[in-house]
N, C-alpha and C positions, 0 to 999 in steps of 0.2 A: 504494500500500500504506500508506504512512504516511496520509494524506489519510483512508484508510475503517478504519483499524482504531488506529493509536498515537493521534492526533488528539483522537477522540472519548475515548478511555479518559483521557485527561491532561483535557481540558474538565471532565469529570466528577469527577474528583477534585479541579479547582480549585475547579469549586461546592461542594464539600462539605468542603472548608478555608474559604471564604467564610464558609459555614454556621456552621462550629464556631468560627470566630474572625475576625471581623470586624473591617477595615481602623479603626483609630480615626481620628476628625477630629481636624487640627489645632487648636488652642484660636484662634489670628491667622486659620485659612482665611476668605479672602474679604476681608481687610481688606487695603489697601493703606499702606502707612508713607509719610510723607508726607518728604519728601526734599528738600525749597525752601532753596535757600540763606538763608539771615538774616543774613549780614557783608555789606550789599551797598554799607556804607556803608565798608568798610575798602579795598575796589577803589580807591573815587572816592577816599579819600585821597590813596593812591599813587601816581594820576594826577597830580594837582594839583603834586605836587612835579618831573614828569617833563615839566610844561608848558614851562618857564621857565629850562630846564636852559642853551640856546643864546645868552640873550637876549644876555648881556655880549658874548659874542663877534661877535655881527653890530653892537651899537654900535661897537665901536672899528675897523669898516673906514673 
């Protein structure tokens, strides 16, 4: 019942809301934002200090 008679009555009314006011495009659709880290030199910083952290301690055995 729903299938042959609610169904088609709602499609038909959704084409004729289409009709009378159409979905607007976003102003960005289709672009994608570009997301790439740019700090990549603040990483390797923080490593370098994280290298050398043991060293005194293994000399004085």
């Amino acid at each position: 019942m729903i299938n042959y008679l609610i169904r088609p009555r709602i499609r038909k009314q959704v084409a004729e809301e289409y009709k009378k006011n159409p979905p607007k495009a976003m102003r960005n659709s289709g672009r994608v934002k570009d997301v790439t880290p740019k700090a990549s030199q603040a990483i390797s910083h923080s490593n370098k200090k994280k290298n050398n952290r043991n060293a005194g301690k293994q000399r004085s055995r």
